[in-house]
Every structure is written in C-alpha cells, then in structure tokens.
C-alpha positions as CSV (number, residue, x, y, z in Angstrom):
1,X,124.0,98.2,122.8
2,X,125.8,99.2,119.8
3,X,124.5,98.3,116.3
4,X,126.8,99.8,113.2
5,X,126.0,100.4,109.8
6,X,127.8,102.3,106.8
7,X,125.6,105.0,106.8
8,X,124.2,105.1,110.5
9,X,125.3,104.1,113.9
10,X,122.4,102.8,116.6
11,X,123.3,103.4,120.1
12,X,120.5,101.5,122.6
13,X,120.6,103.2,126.1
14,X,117.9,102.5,129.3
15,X,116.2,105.6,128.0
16,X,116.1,105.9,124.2
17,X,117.7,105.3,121.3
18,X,120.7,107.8,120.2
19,X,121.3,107.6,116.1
20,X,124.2,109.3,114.3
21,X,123.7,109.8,110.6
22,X,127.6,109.0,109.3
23,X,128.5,110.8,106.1
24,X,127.8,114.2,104.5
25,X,125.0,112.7,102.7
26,X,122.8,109.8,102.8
27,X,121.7,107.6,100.0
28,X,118.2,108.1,98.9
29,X,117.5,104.2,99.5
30,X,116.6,104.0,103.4
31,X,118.2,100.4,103.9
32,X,116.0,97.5,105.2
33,X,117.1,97.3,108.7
34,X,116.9,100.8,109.3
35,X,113.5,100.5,108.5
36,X,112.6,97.4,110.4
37,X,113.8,99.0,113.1
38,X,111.7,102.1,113.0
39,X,108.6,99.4,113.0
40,X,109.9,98.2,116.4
41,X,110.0,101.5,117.9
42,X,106.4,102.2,116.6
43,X,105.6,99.0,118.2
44,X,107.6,99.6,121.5
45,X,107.4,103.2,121.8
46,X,111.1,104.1,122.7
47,X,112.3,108.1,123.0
48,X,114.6,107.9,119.8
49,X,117.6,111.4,119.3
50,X,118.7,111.7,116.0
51,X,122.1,113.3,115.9
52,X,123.0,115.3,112.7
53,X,126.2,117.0,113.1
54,X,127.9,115.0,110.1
55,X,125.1,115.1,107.3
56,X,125.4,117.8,104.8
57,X,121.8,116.7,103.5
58,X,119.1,114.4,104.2
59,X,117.0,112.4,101.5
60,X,112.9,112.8,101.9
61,X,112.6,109.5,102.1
62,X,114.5,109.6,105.2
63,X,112.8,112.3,106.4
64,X,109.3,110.3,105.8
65,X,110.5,108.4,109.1
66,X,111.6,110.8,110.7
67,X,107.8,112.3,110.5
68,X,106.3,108.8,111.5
69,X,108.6,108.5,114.6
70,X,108.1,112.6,115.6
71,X,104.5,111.7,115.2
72,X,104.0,108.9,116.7
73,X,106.2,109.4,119.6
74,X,104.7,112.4,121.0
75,X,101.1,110.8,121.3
76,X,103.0,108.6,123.9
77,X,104.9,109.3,127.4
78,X,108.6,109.3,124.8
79,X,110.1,112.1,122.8
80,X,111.7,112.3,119.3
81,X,114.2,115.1,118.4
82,X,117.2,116.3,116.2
83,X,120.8,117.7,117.7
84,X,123.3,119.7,115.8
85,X,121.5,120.5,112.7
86,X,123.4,123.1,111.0
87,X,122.3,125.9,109.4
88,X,123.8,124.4,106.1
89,X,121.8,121.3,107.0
90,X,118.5,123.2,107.1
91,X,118.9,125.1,103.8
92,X,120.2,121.9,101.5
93,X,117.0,120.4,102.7
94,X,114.7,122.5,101.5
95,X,111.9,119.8,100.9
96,X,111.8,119.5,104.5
97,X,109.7,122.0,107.8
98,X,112.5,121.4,110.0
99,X,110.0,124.2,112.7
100,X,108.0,121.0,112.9
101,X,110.4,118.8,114.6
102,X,111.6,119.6,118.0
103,X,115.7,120.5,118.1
104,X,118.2,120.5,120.7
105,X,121.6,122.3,120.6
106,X,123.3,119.4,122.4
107,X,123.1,115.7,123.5
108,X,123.3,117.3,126.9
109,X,119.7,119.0,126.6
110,X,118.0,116.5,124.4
111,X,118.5,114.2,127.5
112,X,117.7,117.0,129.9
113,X,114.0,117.4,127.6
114,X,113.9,113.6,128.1
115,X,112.8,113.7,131.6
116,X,110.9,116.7,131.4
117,X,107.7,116.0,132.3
118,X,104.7,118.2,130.4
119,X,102.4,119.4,132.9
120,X,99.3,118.7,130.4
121,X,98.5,115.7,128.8
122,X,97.1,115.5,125.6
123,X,93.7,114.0,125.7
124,X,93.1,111.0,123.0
125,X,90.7,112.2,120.4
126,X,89.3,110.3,118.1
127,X,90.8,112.2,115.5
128,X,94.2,111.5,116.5
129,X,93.1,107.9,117.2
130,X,92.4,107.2,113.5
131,X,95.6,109.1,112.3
132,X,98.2,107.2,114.5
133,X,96.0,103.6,113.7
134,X,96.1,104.4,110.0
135,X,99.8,105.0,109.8
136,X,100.5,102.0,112.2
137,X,98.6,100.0,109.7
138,X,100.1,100.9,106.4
139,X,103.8,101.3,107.7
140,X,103.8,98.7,109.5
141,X,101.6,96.1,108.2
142,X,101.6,97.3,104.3
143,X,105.5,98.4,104.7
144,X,104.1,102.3,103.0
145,X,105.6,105.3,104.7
146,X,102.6,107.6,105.6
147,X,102.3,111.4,106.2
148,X,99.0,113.4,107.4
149,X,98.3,116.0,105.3
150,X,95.6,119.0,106.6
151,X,92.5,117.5,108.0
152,X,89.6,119.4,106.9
153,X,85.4,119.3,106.8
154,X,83.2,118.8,103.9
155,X,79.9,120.9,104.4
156,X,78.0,121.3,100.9
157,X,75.8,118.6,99.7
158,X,77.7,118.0,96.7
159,X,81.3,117.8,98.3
160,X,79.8,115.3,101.4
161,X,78.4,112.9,98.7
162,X,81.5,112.8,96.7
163,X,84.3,110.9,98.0
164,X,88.0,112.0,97.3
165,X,89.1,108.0,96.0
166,X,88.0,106.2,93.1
167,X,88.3,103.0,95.3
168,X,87.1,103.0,98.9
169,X,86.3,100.4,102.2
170,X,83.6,101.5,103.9
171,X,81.9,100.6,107.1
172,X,79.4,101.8,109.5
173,X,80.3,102.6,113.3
174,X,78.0,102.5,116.3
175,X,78.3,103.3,120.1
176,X,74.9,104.1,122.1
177,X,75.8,107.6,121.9
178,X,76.1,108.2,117.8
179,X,77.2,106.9,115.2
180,X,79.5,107.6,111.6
181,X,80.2,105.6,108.2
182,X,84.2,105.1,107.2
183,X,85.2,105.6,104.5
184,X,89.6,105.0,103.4
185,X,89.7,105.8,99.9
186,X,92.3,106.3,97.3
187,X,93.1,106.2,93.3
188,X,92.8,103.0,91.5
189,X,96.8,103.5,90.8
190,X,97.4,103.7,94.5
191,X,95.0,101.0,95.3
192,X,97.4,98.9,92.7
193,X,100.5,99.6,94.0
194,X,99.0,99.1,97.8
195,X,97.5,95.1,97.0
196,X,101.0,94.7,95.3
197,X,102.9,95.3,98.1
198,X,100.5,93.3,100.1
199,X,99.8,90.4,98.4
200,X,103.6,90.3,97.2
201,X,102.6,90.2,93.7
202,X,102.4,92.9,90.4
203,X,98.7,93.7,90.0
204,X,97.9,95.8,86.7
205,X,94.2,95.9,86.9
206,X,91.6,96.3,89.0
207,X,89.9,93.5,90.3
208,X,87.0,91.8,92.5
209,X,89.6,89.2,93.5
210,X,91.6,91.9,95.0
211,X,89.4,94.6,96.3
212,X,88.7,92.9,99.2
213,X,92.4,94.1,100.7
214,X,91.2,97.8,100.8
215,X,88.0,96.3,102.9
216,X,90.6,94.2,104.8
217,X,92.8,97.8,105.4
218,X,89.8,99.1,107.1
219,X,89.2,96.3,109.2
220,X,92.8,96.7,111.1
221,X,92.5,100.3,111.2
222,X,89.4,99.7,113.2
223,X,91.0,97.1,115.4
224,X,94.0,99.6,115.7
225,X,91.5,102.6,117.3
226,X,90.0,100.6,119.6
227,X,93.2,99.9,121.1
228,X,94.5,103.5,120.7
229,X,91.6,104.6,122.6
230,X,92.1,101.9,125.0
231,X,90.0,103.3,128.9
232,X,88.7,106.3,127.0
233,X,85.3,105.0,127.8
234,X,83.3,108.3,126.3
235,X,84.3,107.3,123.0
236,X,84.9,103.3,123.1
237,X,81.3,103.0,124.5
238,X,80.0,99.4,122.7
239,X,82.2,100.5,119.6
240,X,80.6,98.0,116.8
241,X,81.0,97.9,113.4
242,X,79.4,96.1,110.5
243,X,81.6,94.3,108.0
244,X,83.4,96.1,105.9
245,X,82.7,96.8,102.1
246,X,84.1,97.9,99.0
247,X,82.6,100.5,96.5
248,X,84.0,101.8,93.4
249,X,83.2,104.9,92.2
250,X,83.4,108.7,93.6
251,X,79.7,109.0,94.6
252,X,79.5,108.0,97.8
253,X,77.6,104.9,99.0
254,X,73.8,105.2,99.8
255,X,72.4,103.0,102.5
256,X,69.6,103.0,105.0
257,X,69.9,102.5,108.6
258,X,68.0,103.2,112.0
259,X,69.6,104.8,114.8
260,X,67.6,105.4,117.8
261,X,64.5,104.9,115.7
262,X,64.8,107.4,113.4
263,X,65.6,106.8,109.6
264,X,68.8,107.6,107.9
265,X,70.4,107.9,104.7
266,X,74.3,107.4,104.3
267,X,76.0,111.0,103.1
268,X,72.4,112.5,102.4
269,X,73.2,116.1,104.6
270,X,75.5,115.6,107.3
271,X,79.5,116.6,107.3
272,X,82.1,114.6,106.5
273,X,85.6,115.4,108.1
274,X,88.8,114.4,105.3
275,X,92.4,113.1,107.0
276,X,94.6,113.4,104.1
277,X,97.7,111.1,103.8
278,X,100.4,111.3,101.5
279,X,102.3,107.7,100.6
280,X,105.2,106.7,98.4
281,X,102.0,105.0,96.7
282,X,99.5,107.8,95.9
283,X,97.3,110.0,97.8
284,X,95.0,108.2,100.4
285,X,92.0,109.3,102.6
286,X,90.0,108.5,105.6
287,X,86.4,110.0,105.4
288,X,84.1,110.1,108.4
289,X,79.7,111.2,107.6
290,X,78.8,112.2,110.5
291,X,75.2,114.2,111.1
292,X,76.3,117.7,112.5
293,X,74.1,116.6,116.5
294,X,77.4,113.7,116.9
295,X,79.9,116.4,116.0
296,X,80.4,117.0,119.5
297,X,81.5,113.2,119.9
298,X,83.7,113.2,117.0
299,X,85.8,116.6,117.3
300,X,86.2,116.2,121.4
C-alpha cells in the first residue's frame, strides 16, 4: 500500500512501514495526516524505516516524531531507523543527536536488522513503564509531542519537598509490597496551553473549573502503566490507587497514611526520582516519593 503526499511518500509492506522524505527540505509544519499516522503506529506498534537520501534538512519538529517512534518502538518486538543520511544531512541539522538513532547504509540492511533478533530482552521497569505511558497519553490523547529529558533523584530534604511544577496531579500508589505518591507537574503557562488543547478552547487563567484535566492526565497515565506492565506480576501486584488530586503550589503536598501499620508523612524524608519531559507546551514532570527501603521495587 502506497499513500503519497507532497512532502512524503508512505510505503505499507507485511513488515514495516518504509517513508521517503521528498524534497531538499521540509516545511516546519508536520502536516495532519502525517501525524495521525504516527498515533497509529504508537497504537499498533509497526517497525517504521525512514529514508533520507533527498532531504537537505530536517525541521525539529519533525524530528520530535521521529524521537517518539525511535522510543517507543524499541520498548516493543519492532525497530525504527534512518537510511542514507548524508553527511550534509547531519551537519544542517545541528539541533538534532543523530548517535541516538539507529542508521543503516541501505534499504538492504535496514531490512536485514529487521529480522535480527536481540539475544536479550529488555526487562519492563517501572521506569520505562511511566515514560512510554506518559508520552502515549499526551501525544496521543492531548495531541503534544513529548521528549524525556535526563531522569534524575532528589535526595535533600529541601529539594524532595519542593516540586518542579507550579500545578501538579497527585495520587498515591499501593501494591502489598510498597508504595509511592505521583506527582505530574508543570508551569501554570504549560498547564494553559495543555487544557486548551484539551478542552478545545483558549484558557487565559487558571482555574478550579479546569484543574481537574491535570488530575484527569494522571488518571490515564495510571491506566496506561498498568497495561505497559501487563504479566510483570512483581510490580503490578494489587496496583491501587486513590483518586487523583490537584495541588497548586511548589511545596509539595503533606498527607498522612498507614502502610503496614506504620505512620507516614507524604515527602517528609524519603527520595523522589524526576522524569523530565520537554513539550511544544512547556516543561512537564513526573515525580515519584518513595522512602529509600521501596527503592529496590522502583529502580528494578
């Protein structure tokens, strides 16, 4: 199956999808379908070959996809790769790792890497569980191209019970074996420009009418792990969650709870590991308190 476009052409084999970027240079506007289309494979993971032996340079926001489908691809059985990419290519696009995708010289061996088999299977962390669910969510579901940035660990007292957003969701997750508080945060001028999209309207101000769609955010993102995880019964284990809430602010939300009859308090000591995202919207965060026994449940 053939599907043509002025500025790309989509080839649909039994065994991936083979697209040729026409022209020297693409227009910074990614158009609709193209887009739509990128959903599906996220959907229906596909093994997708992007052939750039015309382009003389690519747009970021092309290359925003690009990173979503490399991603999200190799966290699944299918592949995602680049052929012909000149040296010219690579230079012009300076905003852009190109080390970080994988590149083939031909068609010929992007095929032959196809059905090559790794010998070592990447386990499913939980980690990598909340990455893929959170860019599924807002690509997908909030139409917001979505890039991890480091992920890193909050140890001092001060840093753990500040968050990174001025607007967060927060909820509090239990199996029988520990336990942890999410937290997705972001800037009140991200938050904005996120409930616009997804309430299809122009929102100016911060609101309690519409703070509910961050809570809402967390709730899929939650739904979205449990199926990433799927049999990985060590870390599903009676996953339960209370309902999500908002808070405003950048100290983070104190609340009491019992966990195998002992007494906690919410970001009082404990760790909190920070998954950066960067979004056409703003700078957005997932938090997750932990106290430093569970870590050996969280960082598996």
């Amino acid at each position: 199956m053939v599907t043509k476009n002025n500025v790309y052409k989509k080839i649909k084999t039994n065994d991936y999808f083979l697209i040729y970027l026409n022209g020297t240079e693409l227009p910074q506007t990614v158009p609709e379908d193209f887009i739509e289309w990128v959903k599906e494979v996220l959907q229906s993971p596909t093994s997708v070959i992007v052939n750039c032996f015309l382009p003389e340079y690519v747009p970021q926001t092309w290359f925003a996809l690009f990173t979503i489908l490399n991603s999200q691809l190799s966290d699944s059985d299918n592949k995602f790769c680049f052929i012909y990419v000149s040296p010219k290519l690579i230079e012009s696009c300076k905003h852009t790792d190109f080390s970080s995708f994988p590149i083939q010289a031909s068609l010929r061996e992007a095929i032959k890497d196809l059905h090559t088999t790794s010998t070592t299977k990447v386990p499913t962390t939980l980690m990598r569980a909340f990455v893929k669910s959170m860019i599924n969510t807002l690509f997908i579901q909030v139409n917001t191209p979505i890039i991890r940035q480091k992920i890193y660990v909050k140890r001092k007292p001060q840093e753990v019970e500040t968050l990174n957003g001025e607007i967060s969701g927060w909820v509090l997750v239990q199996t029988e074996d520990f336990f942890y508080y999410l937290v997705i945060s972001c800037s009140e001028r991200c938050f904005l420009k996120l409930v616009s999209t997804m309430m299809k309207d122009d929102f100016t101000e911060v609101t309690d009418d519409i703070t509910n769609g961050l809570a809402e955010i967390v709730n899929i993102v939650l739904g979205q792990v449990k199926k990433v995880l799927g049999n990985d019964q060590k870390i599903e284990q009676k996953f339960s969650y209370s309902i999500p809430k908002v808070h405003r602010g950048k100290a983070a939300p104190k609340m009491n709870m019992t966990f195998n009859d002992r007494k906690i308090t919410s970001f009082k000591g404990g760790e909190t590991i920070v998954i950066p995202f960067q979004t056409n919207k703003g700078e957005m965060f997932i938090e997750l308190w932990y106290l430093k026994e569970y870590e050996q449940f969280l960082l598996k």
